[in-house]
N, C-alpha and C positions, 0 to 999 in steps of 0.2 A: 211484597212482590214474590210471585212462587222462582223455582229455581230455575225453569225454564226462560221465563225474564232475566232472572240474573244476568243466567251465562249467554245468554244473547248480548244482555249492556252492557256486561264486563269484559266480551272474549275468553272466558272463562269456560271449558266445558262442565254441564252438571254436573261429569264424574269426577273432573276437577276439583269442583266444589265439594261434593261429599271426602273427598280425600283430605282438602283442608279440615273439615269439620272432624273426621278420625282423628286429624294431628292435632285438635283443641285451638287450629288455628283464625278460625269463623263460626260462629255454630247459629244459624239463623236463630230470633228471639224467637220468634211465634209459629202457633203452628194454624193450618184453620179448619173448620170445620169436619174437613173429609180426610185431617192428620195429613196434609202437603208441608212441607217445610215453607214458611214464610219471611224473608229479611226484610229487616226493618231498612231506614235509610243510613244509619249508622253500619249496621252488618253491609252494604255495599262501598260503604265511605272506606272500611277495613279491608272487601276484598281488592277498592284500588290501592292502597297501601301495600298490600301484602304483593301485588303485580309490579307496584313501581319497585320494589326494593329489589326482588328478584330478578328487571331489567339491571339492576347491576351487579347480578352474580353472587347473590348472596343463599346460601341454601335456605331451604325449609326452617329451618331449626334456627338459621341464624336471624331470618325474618321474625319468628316467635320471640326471640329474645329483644330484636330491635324494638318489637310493639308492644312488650307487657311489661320489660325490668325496668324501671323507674329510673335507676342508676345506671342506665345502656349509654354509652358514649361513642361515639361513630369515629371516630378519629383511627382508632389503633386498627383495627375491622376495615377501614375503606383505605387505609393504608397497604394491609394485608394484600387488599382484592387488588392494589395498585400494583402490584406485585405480582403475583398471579396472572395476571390479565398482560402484560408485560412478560412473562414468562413462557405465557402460550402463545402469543404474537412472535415470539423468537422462534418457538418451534414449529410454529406453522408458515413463518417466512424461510427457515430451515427446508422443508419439508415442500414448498413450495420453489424452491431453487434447485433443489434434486430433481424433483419433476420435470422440471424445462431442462436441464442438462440430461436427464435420460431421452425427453421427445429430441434433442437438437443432436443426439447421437443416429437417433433414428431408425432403431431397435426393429430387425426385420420378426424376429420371432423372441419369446419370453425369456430365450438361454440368451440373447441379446441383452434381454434389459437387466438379469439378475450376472451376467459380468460388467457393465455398469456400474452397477449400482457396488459390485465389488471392490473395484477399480477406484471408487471415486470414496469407500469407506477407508479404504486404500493411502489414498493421499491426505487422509487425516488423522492420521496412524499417531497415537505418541515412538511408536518404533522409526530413527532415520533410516534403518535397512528397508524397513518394509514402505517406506515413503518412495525410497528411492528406485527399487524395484517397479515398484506403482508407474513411476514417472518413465523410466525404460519399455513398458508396459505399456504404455498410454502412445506411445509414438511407435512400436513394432506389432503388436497384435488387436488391441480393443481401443474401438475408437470413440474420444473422450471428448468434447464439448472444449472448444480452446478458453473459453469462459472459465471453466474448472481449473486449465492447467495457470491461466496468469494469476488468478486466486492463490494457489498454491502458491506459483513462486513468489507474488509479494510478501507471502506469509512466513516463507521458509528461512530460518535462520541456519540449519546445518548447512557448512558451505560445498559438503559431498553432494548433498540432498539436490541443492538447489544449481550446482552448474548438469545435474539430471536433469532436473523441471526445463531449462533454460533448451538446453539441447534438444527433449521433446517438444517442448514450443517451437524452435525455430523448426521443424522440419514440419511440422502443422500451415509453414506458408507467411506468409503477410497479416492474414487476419486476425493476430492477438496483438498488431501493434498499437493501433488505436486504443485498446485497453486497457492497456501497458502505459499510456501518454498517459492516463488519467491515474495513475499513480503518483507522478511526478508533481501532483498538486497534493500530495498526502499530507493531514499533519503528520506524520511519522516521521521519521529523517530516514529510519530507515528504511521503511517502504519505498521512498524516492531513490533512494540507491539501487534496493532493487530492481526498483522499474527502472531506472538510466542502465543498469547493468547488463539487463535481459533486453533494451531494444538496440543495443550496441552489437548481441549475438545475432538477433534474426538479421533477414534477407538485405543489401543494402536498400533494393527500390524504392522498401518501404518504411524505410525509418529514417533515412537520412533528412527530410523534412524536418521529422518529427526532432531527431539529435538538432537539428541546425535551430528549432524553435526554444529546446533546452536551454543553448547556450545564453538565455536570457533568464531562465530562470533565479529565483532569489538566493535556492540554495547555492552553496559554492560548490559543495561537494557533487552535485548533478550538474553546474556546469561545467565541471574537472573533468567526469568522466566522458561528459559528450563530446568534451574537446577532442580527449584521447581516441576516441570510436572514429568519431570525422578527422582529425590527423590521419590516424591509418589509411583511411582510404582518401586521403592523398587531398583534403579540404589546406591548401594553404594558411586561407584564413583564419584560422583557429591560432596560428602563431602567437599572438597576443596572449590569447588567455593561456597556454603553457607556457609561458617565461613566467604570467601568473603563479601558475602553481608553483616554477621550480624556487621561485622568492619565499614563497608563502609556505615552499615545503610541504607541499600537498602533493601524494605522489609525484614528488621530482625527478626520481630515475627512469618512470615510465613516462615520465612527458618530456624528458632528456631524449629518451631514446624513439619518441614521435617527433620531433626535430628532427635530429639524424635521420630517420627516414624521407622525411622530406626535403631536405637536402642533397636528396639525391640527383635531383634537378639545379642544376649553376644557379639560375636566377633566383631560384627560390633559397639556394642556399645564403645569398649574399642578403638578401632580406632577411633571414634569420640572423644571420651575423650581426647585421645593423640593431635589428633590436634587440640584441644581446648586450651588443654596446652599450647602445643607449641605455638601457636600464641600469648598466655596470657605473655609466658615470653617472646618471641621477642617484645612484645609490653614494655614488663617490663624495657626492656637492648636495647632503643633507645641510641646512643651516644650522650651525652650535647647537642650538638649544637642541634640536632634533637631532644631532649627532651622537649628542652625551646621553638622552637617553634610549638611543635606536642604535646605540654602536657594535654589541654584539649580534645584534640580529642581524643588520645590517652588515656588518661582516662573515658573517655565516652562508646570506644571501650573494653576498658579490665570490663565496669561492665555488656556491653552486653553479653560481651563472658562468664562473672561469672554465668550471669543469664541464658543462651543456655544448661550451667552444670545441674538446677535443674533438666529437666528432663532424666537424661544419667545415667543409675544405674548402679553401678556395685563398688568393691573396691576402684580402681585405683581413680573416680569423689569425692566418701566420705573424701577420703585420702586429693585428690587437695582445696577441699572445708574448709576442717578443716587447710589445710595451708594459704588459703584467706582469713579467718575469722582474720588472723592476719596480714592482706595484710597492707602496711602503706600508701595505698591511701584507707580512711575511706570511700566513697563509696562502694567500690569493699569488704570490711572488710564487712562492713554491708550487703550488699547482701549476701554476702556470710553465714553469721550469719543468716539470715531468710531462706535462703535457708536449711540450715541445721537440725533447728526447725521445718520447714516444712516434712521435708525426716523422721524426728525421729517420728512426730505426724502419720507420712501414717503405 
């Protein structure tokens, strides 16, 4: 078959062919009468070999060793190419996410796209000065893709850095909170704090769903902080889960003092009372076996929840206070007893 055949059956351009043949990679057997290069059915059987290898990225050089060394072993090589090929798919999915965050900035002219692209080599800075300036940057003069900035702040461990990113986000609006929720499914723990952290700063409109759908979440630590974000603005319901935390000692002085807030309301306050209570005397009336071995926590817990009372006013808290001042875990007694001097001096 002359070469014109070939590279028609193969895909192969002639000059293709002649190239392998330079490299001693093909070299047609025959030749015919008028000196045409002629492959046999074997020198085609080769040039598909030598097409199939290089569909998987194998060079010139490394196809010639696959077809002639006797002792060629594909293992270490297809390993390699695993590698490789994995390595450009990162940088071209790289490369492809700068793209769409340069079009979604919307880049009126090229000094447009090259502060972008600043901007955004910017917030991946090993520098946290130069990270955070980025993030100040990104919310007062060049406008940044809200996609980049929740990228960063999930990412951002310096906590300068990151109450930056947090503050630029929120002034970007509502539209990074949906993005931000899908954080809160992260394996990372700490990506999910992140994200509980940053949708607690944006707008209320548009996150309080999102916090209130939190408070089911698996982790505890993201349902602690949602609690805390909806406490503030005034979510009654969360009460439960901050007496949670103040037991369990998971930021207890900030979910102390989102109580206290919310008691600023009578009625609200006396429900918090009550289940202050409550939990003081379930914590009271563990059964033996649970006592002896939950006695210091357990008492730990009942002088937090003593101390949660100071700021809760109303009858009912005065009443509980003057029955703990005689509590017979002398802890919890004595809390109790400065708590009271204190309420009498205000």
């Amino acid at each position: 078959m002359l070469i014109g055949d070939v590279a028609r059956r193969a895909g192969v351009s002639a000059r293709m062919l002649r190239h392998y043949e330079a490299l001693g990679l093909v070299r047609p057997t025959g030749r015919t009468d008028s000196n045409y290069r002629e492959y046999s059915g074997e020198d085609i059987r080769r040039i598909f070999h030598i097409e199939s290898l290089r569909s998987l990225g194998l060079s010139l050089r490394e196809v010639g060793r696959a077809l002639d060394d006797p002792g060629f072993t594909p293992a270490e090589l297809v390993d390699d190419l695993i590698r490789q090929t994995r390595d450009r798919l990162a940088a071209e999915a790289e490369l492809l996410t700068r793209l769409r965050r340069i079009d979604a900035a919307e880049p009126a002219a090229w000094e447009d796209v090259l502060q972008t692209v600043a901007l955004l080599q910017a917030l991946g800075s090993k520098s946290a000065g130069a990270r955070q300036r980025a993030a100040l940057s990104a919310a007062e003069e060049v406008p940044v893709p809200v996609e980049a900035l929740v990228e960063a702040v999930l990412d951002e461990s310096d906590p300068n850095v990151a109450g930056a990113l947090r503050w630029a986000l929120a002034q970007s609006g509502e539209e990074g909170a949906a993005l931000l929720a899908e954080g809160l499914d992260s394996p990372s723990a700490e990506v999910r704090k992140r994200a509980v952290q940053s949708l607690a700063e944006l707008p209320e409109a548009g996150t309080t769903p999102l916090l209130r759908d939190a408070l089911t979440n698996s982790d505890a630590v993201v349902r602690g902080y949602a609690a805390l974000a909806l406490g503030a603005r005034g979510a009654a319901d969360v009460v439960p889960t901050l007496i949670d935390m103040i037991v369990e000692e998971r930021n207890d002085v900030d979910a102390a003092d989102v109580l206290s807030g919310l008691a600023g309301d009578p009625a609200v306050a006396d429900r918090i009372a009550t289940a202050l209570l409550d939990r003081l005397d379930r914590l009271d009336h563990l059964d033996r076996l649970d006592r002896l071995a939950q006695d210091a926590m357990g008492s730990s817990a009942r002088r937090r929840l003593t101390q949660a009372l100071a700021d809760i006013p109303g009858e009912l808290t005065a009443g509980a206070l003057m029955d703990l001042s005689h509590d017979e875990d002398r802890a919890v007694a004595l809390t109790a007893t400065y708590i009271l001097k204190l309420r009498e001096t205000r």
